[in-house]
C-alpha positions as CSV (number, residue, x, y, z in Angstrom):
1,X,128.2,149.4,119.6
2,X,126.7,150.5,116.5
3,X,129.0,152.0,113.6
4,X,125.9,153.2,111.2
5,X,125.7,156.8,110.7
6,X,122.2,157.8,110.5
7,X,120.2,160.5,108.1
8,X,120.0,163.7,109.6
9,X,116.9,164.6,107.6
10,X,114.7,161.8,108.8
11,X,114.1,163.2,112.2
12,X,111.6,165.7,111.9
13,X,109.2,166.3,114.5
14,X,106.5,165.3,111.8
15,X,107.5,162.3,110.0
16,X,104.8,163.1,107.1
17,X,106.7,166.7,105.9
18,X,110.0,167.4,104.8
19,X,112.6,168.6,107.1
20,X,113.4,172.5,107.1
21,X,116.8,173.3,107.2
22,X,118.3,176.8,107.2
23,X,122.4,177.3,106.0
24,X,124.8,179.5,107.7
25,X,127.7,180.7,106.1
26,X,130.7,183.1,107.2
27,X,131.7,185.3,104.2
28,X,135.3,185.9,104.2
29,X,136.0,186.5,101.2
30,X,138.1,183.6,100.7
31,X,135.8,182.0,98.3
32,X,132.5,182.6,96.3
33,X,129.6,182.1,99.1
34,X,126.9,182.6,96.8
35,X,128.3,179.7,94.6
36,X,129.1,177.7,97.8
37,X,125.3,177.9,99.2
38,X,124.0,176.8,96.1
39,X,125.5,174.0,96.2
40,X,124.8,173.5,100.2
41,X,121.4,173.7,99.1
42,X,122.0,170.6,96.8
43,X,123.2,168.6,98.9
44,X,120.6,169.5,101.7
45,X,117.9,168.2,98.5
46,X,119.9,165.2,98.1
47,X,120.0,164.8,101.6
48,X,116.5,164.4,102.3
49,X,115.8,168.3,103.6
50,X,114.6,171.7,102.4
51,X,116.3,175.1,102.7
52,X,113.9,177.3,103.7
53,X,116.2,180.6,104.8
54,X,119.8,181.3,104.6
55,X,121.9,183.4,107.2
56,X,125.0,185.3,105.5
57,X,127.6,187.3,108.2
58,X,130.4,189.0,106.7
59,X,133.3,188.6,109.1
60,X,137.3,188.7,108.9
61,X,137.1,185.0,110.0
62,X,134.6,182.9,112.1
63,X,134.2,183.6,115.6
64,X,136.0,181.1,118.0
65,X,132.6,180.2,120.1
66,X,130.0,180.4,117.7
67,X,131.1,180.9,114.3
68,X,128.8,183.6,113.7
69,X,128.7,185.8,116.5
70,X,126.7,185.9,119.6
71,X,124.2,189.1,117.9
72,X,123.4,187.3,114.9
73,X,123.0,183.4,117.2
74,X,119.9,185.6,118.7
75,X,118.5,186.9,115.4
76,X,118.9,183.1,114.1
77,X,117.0,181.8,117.3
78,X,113.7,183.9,116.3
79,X,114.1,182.8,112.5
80,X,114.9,178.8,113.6
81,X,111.5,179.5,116.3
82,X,109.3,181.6,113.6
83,X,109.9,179.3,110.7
84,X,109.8,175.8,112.5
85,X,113.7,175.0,112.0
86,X,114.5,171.2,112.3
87,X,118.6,171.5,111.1
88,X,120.9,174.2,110.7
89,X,123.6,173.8,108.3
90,X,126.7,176.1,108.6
91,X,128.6,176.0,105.1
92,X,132.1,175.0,106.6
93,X,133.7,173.0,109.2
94,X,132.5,174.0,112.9
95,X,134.5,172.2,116.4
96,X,132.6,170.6,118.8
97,X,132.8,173.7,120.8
98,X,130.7,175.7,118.2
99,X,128.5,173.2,117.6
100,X,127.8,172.6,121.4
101,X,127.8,176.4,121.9
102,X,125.3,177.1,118.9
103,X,122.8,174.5,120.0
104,X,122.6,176.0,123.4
105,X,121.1,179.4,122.1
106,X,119.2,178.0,119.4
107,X,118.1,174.8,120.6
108,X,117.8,173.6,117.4
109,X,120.0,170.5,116.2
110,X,123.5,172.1,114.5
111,X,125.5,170.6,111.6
112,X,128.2,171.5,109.1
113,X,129.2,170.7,105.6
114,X,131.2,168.3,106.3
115,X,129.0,166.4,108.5
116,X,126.4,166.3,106.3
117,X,128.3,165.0,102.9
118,X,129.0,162.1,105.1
119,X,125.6,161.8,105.8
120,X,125.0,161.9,102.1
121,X,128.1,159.6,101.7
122,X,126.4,157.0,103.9
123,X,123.3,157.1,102.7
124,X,124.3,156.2,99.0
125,X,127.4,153.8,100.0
126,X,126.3,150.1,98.7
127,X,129.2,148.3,98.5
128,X,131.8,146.7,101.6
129,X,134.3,149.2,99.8
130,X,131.9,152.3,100.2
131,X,130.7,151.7,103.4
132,X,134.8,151.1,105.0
133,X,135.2,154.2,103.3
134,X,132.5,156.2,104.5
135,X,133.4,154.6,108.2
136,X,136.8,155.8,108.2
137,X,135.9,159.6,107.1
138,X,133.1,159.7,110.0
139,X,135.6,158.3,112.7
140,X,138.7,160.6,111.6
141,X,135.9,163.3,111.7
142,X,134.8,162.6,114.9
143,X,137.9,162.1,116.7
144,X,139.6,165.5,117.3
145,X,135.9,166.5,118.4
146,X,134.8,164.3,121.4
147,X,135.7,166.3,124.0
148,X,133.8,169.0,123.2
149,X,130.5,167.4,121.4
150,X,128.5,166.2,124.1
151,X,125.1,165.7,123.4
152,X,125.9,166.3,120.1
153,X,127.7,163.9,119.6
154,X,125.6,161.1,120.3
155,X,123.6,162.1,117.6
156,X,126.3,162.3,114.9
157,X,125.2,158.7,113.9
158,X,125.6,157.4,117.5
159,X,128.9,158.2,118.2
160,X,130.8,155.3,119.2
161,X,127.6,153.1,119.9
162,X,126.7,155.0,123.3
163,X,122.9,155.1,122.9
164,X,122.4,158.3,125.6
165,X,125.3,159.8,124.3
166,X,129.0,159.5,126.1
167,X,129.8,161.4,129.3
168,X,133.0,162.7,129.5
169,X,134.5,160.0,131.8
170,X,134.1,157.9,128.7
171,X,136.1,160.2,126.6
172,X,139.3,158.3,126.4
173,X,137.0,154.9,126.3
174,X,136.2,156.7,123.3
175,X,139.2,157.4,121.6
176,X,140.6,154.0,122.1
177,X,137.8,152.9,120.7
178,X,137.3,155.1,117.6
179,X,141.5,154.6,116.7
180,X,140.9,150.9,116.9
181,X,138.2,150.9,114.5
182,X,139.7,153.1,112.6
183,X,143.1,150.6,112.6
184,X,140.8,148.0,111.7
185,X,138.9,149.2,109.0
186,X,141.5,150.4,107.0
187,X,143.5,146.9,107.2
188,X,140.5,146.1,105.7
189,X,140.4,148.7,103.4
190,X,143.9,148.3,102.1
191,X,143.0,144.7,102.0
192,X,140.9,145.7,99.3
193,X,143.1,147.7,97.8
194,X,145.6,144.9,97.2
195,X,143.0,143.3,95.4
196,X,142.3,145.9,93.4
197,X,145.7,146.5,92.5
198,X,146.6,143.0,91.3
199,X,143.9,143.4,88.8
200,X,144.8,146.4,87.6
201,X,148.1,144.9,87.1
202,X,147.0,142.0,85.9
203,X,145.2,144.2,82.9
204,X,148.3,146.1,82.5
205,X,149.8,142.6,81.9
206,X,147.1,141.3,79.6
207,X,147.3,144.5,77.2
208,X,144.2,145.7,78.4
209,X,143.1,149.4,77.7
210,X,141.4,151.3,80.7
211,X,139.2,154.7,80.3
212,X,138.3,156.4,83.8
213,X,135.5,158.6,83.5
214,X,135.9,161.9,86.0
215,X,134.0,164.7,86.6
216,X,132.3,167.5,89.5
217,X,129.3,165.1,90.9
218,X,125.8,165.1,89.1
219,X,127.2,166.0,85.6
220,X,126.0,162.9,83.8
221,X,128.9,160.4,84.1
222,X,126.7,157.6,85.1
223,X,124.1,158.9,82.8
224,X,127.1,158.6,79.6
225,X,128.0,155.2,81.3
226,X,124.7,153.6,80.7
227,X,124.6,155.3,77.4
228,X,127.6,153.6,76.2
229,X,127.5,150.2,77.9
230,X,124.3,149.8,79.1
231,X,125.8,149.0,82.7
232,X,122.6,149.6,84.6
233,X,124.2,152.3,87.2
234,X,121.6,154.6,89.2
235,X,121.3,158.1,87.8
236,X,119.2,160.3,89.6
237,X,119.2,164.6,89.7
238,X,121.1,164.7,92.6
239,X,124.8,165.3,94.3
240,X,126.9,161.9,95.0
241,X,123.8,159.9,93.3
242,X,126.2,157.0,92.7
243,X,129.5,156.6,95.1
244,X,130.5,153.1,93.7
245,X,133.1,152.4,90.8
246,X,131.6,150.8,88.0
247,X,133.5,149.3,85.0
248,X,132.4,147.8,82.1
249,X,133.9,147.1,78.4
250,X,133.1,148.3,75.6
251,X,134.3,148.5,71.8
252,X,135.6,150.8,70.0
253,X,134.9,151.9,66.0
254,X,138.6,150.8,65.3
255,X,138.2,147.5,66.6
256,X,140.1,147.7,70.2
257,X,138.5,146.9,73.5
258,X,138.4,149.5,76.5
259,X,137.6,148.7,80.1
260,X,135.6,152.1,81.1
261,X,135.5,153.1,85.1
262,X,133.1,155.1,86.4
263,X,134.7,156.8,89.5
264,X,132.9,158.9,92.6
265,X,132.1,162.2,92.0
266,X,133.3,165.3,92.7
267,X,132.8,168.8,95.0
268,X,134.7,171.8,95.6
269,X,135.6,172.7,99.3
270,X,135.5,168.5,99.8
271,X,137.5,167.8,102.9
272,X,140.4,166.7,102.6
273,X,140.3,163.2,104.6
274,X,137.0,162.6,103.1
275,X,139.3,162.5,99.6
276,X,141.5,160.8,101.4
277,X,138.4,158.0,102.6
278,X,137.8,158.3,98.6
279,X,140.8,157.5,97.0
280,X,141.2,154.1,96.5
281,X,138.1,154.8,94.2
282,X,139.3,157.9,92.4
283,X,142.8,156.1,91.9
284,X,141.6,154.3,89.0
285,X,141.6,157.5,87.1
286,X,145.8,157.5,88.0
287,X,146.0,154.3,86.3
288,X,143.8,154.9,83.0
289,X,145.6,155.4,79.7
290,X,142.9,157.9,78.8
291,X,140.4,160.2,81.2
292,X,137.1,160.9,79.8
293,X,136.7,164.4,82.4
294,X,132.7,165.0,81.9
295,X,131.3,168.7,82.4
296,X,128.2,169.7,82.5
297,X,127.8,172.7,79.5
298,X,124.5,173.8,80.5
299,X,125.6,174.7,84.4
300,X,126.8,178.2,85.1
301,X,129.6,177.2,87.1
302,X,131.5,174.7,84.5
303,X,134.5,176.5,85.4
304,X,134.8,176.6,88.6
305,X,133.5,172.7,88.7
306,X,136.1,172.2,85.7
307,X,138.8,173.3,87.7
308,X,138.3,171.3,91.0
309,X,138.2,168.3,89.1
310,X,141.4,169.1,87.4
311,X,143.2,170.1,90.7
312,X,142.3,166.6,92.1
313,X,143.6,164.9,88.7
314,X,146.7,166.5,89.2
315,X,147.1,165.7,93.3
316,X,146.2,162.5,92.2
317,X,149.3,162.3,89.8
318,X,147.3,162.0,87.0
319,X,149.2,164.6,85.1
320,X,150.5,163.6,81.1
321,X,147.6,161.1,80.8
322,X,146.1,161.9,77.9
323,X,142.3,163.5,78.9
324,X,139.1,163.8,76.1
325,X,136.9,166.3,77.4
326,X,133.3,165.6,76.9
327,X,130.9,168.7,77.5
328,X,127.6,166.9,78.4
329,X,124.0,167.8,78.4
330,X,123.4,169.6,75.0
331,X,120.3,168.7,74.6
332,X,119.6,171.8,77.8
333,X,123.2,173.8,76.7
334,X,122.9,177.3,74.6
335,X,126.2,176.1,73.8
336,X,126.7,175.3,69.5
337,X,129.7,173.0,69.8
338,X,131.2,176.1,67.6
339,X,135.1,176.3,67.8
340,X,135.7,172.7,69.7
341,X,139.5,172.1,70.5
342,X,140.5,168.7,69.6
343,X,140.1,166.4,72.2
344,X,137.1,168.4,72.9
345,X,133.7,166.6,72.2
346,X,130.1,168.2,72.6
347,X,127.7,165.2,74.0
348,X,124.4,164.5,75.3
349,X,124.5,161.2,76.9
350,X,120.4,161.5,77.7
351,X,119.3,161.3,73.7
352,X,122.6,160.0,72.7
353,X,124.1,162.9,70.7
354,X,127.6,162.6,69.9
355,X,128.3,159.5,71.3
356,X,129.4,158.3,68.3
357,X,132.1,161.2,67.9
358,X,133.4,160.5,71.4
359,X,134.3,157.3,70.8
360,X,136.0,158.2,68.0
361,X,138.2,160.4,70.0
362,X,138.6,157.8,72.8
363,X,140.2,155.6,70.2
364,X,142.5,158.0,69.1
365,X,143.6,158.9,73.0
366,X,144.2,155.8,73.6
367,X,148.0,154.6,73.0
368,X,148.2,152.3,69.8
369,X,148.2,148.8,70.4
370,X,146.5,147.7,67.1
371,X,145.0,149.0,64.1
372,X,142.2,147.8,62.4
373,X,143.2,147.3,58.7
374,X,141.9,145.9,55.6
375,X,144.4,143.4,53.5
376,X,144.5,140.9,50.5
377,X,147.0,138.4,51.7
378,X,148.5,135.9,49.5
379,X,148.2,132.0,50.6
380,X,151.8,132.1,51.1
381,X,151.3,134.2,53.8
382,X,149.1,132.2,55.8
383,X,151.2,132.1,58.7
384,X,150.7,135.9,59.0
385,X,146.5,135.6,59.3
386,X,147.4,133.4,62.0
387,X,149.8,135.1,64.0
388,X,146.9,138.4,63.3
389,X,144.3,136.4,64.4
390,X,146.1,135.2,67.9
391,X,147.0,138.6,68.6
392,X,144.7,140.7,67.7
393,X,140.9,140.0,65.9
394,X,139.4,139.1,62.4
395,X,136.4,140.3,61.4
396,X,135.9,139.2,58.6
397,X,137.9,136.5,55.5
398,X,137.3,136.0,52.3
399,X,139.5,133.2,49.9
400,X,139.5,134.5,46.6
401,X,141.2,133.7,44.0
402,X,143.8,136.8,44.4
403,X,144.4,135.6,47.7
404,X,142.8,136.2,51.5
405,X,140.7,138.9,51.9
406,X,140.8,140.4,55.7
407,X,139.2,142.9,57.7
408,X,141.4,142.2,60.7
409,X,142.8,144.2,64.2
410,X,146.4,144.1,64.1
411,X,148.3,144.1,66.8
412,X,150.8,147.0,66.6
413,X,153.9,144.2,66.9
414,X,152.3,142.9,63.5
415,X,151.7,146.3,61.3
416,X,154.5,146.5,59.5
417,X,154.6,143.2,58.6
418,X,150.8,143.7,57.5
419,X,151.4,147.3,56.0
420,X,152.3,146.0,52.2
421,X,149.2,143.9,52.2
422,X,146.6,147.2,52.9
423,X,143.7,147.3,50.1
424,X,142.7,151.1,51.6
């Protein structure tokens, strides 16, 4: 039985040309579908495909059988036949009924949002983490749909490993099957996440400072994580370019050290068990002392993309940790920087622009455990330097004969003790 789920854009007729796909969306008026298709189009790009045509039906809510109507199914039979069609894409969740019923008429292979994110998500998962994760959000999505996906089924990345698809008097094979893996996958999983836990405590233990950097997907985080650690993560111009948490340490202009964590990014109308597949990764922000949450000032819909990211935060439980909000790509913003709130930095983490700023208000995020001071200590209070140097850094010492000159990190247990001893 295979588990892979396969790309859904490298089936065209035509190896040599890029797949056409045409989106489908129902327009309630529940959320903003212009927005929403953008973004469908992204991920269709990212994907490996190219929106040709789009299909908009205003309706009081999606039909039951098709979605969108048996009328406008024709209409988008003589589009899908006229303009070579390989994948429709409807712009929300679909059963396997609709799907089954929508590729009847059309005869043309059907998909919907969510379908294809885990396509995405599969494509870019690396890591024995990613790919569990990915796993579990295909399975839970396939499960409440095997009865009714037939055919289709078999092509949503093979199903459960049937290679001509499963009839139905495998349907309960099936879901034995698919809640077995999906038992066994997320023992797995959690496995992981032990592991991951006991370092996280184990930095909590050891002092150590954490940073998780956040944000709507293809804003630049990876792009600002290379920029200030040089980690070497893939940035690319497209949706979920990167779906694996990176962290690396850096230092900071007062001295400290700060582990910073790249985490997956974000989407609005995301699933909600494909957050759930996701959180193991996007916990690491719960656990920072600071967020970094990156927006992208040059994109029209920084609000909307600002506020999905904080809705997460919060369901997270990542409310009264301390958050620096870092406006990225200036160097392609109309935006000045003019009338910056503190906390609030203006960045482009491309050419390196305010970088240096950013740090700066990193540092004074983050809770203080030392302070980097500057002292003449007398010999007498050798004993002092020590005790400094074992808990927190020297930079530099110089024996004069006024006494020890030291540009040290103290450890907040030791500032007062130090504080009579400051040169500036």
């Amino acid at each position: 039985m295979t588990d892979n789920f396969e790309n859904l854009f490298n089936r065209a007729p035509e190896a040599e040309r890029v797949p056409k796909a045409l989106t489908v969306a129902i327009d309630t008026g529940d959320y903003d579908v212009e927005r929403s298709l953008a973004e469908l189009k992204e991920l269709i790009r990212t994907a490996g495909g190219e929106t040709v045509a789009e299909v908009v039906q205003k309706r009081q809510s999606p039909d039951s059988a098709t979605c969108i109507g048996s009328g406008r199914l024709e209409e988008m039979k003589t589009l899908c036949e006229e303009m070579e069609i390989d994948v429709v894409v409807f712009d929300l969740e679909l059963t396997a009924t609709q799907i089954r019923n929508i590729e009847k008429v059309l005869d043309t292979e059907t998909i919907d949002r969510t379908m294809l994110i885990l396509d995405i998500f599969a494509q870019r998962a690396t890591t024995r983490e990613g790919k569990l994760q990915v796993e579990i959000a295909k399975y839970k999505y396939l499960l409440p749909r095997l009865s009714g996906m037939g055919k289709s089924l078999s092509r949503t990345g093979g199903a459960v490993g049937m290679r001509g698809g499963p009839g139905e008097t495998k349907l309960e094979l099936d879901r034995r099957y698919i809640r077995s893996r999906i038992d066994t996958l997320e023992a797995e999983l959690k496995n992981i996440g032990a592991r991951r836990e006991l370092m996280r405590k184990r930095r909590k233990k050891d002092g150590v400072l954490t940073a998780a950097i956040v944000g709507y997907t293809n804003v630049g985080k990876s792009t600002l994580m290379n920029a200030l650690t040089e980690a070497g993560v893939l940035v690319e111009n497209k949706l979920f370019a990167t779906l694996e948490t990176t962290s690396r340490s850096i230092i900071l202009p007062d001295g400290r050290s700060v582990l910073l964590t790249d985490t997956v990014g974000l989407i609005s109308r995301l699933p909600h068990h494909l957050i759930e597949a996701f959180k193991s990764t996007l916990e690491e922000a719960a656990d920072a002392d600071v967020i970094l949450h990156v927006c992208d000032s040059a994109s029209p819909d920084i609000e909307e993309q600002t506020r999905v990211t904080r809705e997460l935060l919060s369901e997270l439980g990542c409310d009264g940790i301390p958050v620096v909000t870092v406006l990225n790509k200036s160097d392609i913003s109309d935006y000045d920087g003019a009338n910056l709130q503190d906390g609030t930095v203006l960045i482009s983490a491309k050419d390196g622009t305010g970088l240096d700023r950013l740090l700066e208000e990193l540092a004074k995020a983050l809770p203080e455990t030392a302070r980097r001071m500057k002292l003449r200590l007398p010999f007498s209070e050798a004993g002092l330097l020590a005790k400094i140097r074992a808990e927190g850094g020297v930079f530099s010492e110089e024996y004069t004969s006024d006494g020890i000159e030291v540009d040290a990190l103290v450890d907040v247990k030791l500032i007062h003790s130090a504080e009579k001893y400051k040169t500036e």
